[in-house]
C-alpha positions in Angstrom: -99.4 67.4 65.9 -95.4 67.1 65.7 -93.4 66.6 68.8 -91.6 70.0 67.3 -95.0 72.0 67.3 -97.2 73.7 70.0 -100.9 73.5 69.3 -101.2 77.2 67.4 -98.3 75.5 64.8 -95.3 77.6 66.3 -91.9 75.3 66.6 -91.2 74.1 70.5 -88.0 75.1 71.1 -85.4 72.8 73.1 -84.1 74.1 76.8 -80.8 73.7 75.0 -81.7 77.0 72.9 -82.7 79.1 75.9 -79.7 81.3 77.4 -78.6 80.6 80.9 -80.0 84.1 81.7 -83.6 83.0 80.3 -83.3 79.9 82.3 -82.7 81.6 85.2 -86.2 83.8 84.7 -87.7 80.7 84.1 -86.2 78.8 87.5 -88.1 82.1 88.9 -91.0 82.1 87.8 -91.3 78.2 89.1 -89.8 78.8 92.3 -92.8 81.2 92.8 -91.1 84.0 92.0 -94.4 86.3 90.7 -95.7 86.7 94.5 -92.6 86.4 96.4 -89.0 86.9 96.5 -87.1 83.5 95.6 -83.6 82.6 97.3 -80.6 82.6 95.4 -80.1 79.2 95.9 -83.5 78.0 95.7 -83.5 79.8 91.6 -80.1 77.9 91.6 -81.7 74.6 92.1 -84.7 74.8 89.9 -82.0 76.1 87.4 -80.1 73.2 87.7 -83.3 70.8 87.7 -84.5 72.7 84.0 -81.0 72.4 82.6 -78.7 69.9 84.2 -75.2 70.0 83.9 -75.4 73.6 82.4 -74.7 75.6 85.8 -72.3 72.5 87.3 -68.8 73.1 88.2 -66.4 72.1 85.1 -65.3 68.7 86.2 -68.2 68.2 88.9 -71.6 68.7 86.7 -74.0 67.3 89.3 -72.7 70.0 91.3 -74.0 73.5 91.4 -71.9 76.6 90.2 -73.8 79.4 92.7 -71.6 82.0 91.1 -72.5 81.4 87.7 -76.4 81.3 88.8 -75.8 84.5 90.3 -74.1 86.3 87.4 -77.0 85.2 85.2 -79.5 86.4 87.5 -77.8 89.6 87.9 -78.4 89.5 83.6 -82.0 88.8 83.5 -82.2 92.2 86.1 -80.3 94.0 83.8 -83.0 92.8 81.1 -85.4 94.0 83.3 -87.4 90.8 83.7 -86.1 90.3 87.6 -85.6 92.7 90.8 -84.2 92.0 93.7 -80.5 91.3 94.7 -79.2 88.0 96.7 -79.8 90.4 100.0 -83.5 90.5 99.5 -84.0 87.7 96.6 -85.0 87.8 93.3 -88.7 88.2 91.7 -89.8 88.7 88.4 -90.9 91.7 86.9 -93.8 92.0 84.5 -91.6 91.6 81.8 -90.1 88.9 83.0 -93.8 87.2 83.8 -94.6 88.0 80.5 -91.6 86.1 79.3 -91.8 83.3 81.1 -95.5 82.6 80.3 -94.6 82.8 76.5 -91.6 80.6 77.0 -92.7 77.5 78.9 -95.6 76.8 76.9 -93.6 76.7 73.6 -90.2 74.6 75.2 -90.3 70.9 73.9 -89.5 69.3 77.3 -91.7 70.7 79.5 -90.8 71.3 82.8 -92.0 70.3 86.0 -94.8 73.4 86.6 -94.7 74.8 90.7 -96.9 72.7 92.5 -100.5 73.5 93.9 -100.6 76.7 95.5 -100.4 75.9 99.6 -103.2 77.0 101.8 -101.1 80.0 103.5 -100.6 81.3 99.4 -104.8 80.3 99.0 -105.5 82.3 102.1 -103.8 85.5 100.7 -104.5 85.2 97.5 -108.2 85.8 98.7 -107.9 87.9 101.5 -106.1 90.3 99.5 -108.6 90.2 96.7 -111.4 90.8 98.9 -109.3 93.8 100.5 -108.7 95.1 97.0 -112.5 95.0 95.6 -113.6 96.8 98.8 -110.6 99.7 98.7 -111.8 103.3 98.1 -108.6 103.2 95.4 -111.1 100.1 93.3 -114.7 101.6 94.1 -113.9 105.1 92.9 -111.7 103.4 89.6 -115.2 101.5 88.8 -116.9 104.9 89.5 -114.8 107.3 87.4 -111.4 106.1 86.2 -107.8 106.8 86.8 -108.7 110.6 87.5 -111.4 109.2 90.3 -108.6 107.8 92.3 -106.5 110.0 95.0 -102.7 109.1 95.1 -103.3 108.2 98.7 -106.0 105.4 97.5 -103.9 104.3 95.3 -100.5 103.8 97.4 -103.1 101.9 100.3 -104.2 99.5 97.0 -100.7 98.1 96.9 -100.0 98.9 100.7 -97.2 101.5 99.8 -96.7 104.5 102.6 -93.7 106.5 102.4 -91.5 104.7 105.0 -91.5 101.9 101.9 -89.3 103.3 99.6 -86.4 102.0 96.4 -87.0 98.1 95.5 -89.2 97.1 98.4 -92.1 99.3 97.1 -91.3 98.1 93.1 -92.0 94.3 95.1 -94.9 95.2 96.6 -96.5 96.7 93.2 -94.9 93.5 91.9 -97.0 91.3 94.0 -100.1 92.7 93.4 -99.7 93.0 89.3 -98.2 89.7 88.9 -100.8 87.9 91.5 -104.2 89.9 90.4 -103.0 92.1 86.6 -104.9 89.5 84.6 -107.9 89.0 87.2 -111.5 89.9 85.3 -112.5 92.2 87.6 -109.5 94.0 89.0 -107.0 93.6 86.3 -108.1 96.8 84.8 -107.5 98.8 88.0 -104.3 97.1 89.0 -103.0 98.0 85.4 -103.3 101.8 85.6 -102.7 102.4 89.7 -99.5 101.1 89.0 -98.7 103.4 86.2 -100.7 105.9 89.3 -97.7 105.6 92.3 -95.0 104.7 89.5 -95.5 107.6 88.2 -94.6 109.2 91.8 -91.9 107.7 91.9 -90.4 109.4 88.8 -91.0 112.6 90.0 
């Protein structure tokens, strides 16, 4: 196999061919940005450690640019693959999830990948997936479908009441899609009660 080709035969592409607002997604994504909101300057690091010398001041490279880092990420929301603002920090949306698993797998210098999950993110990661397979929301989905489940089941899934309103309830259906959407048992679920209280929203 070629240093230039992933194992399916597709071309790696170099970092140097990635946008500064795709490297941004990508500094995301590592920084743990599908379960939790990530710092400005934390995406600003891991930006800089993916591509260095790209957001560094003109005539002081090994020193960051936070502006430019935060006009890029302000692109990749516009591209709809972040949400979040430096206020409340940035997380990646499932397009941007979806992106970034596509990406990284075909880049030829591969970055270093977020390290083992912690035990706090362990902990939750099962808690809440025991909470989820035991919600009325999941056991009357397995029963019956979409048209089983009450819009009140469905907010309680992803924790949503109606003091949670604008970009802090998109994060918290963020969380649960991006931690559990391609889980074997609730992926199915998690798929179409998001379409369920999105679909509220619109209204």
């Amino acid at each position: 196999m070629s240093d230039r080709t992933t194992r399916s035969g597709k071309r790696r592409r170099a970092f140097e061919e990635l946008s500064n607002q795709e490297i941004v997604t990508l500094a995301v994504f590592l920084a743990g940005g599908a379960s939790a909101p990530v710092d400005t300057e934390d995406a600003a690091v891991k930006a800089s450690q993916l591509a260095p010398g790209r957001f560094g001041w003109r005539k002081y490279k090994d020193q960051i640019n936070i502006e430019t880092v935060r006009k890029r990420l302000w692109d990749a929301r516009r591209m709809a693959r972040l949400t979040g603002s430096e206020r409340t920090g940035w997380a990646l949306t499932e397009q941007g999830l979806r992106f970034a698993k596509t990406v990284l797998p075909t880049v030829s210098r591969q970055p270093s990948l977020r390290g083992r999950l912690t035990l706090k993110e362990k902990q939750w990661l099962a808690a809440e997936r025991r909470r989820l397979l035991a919600s009325e929301a999941f056991q009357h989905f397995r029963r019956n479908g979409e048209e089983g489940v009450r819009l009140r089941e469905a907010e309680a899934f992803f924790r949503l009441d109606d003091y949670i309103v604008g970009d802090q309830r998109e994060r918290k259906i963020l969380r649960i899609v991006n931690a559990f959407g391609d889980d074997s048992r609730l992926g199915g679920a998690v798929a179409r009660l998001a379409v369920m209280v999105r679909r509220r929203d619109d209204r």
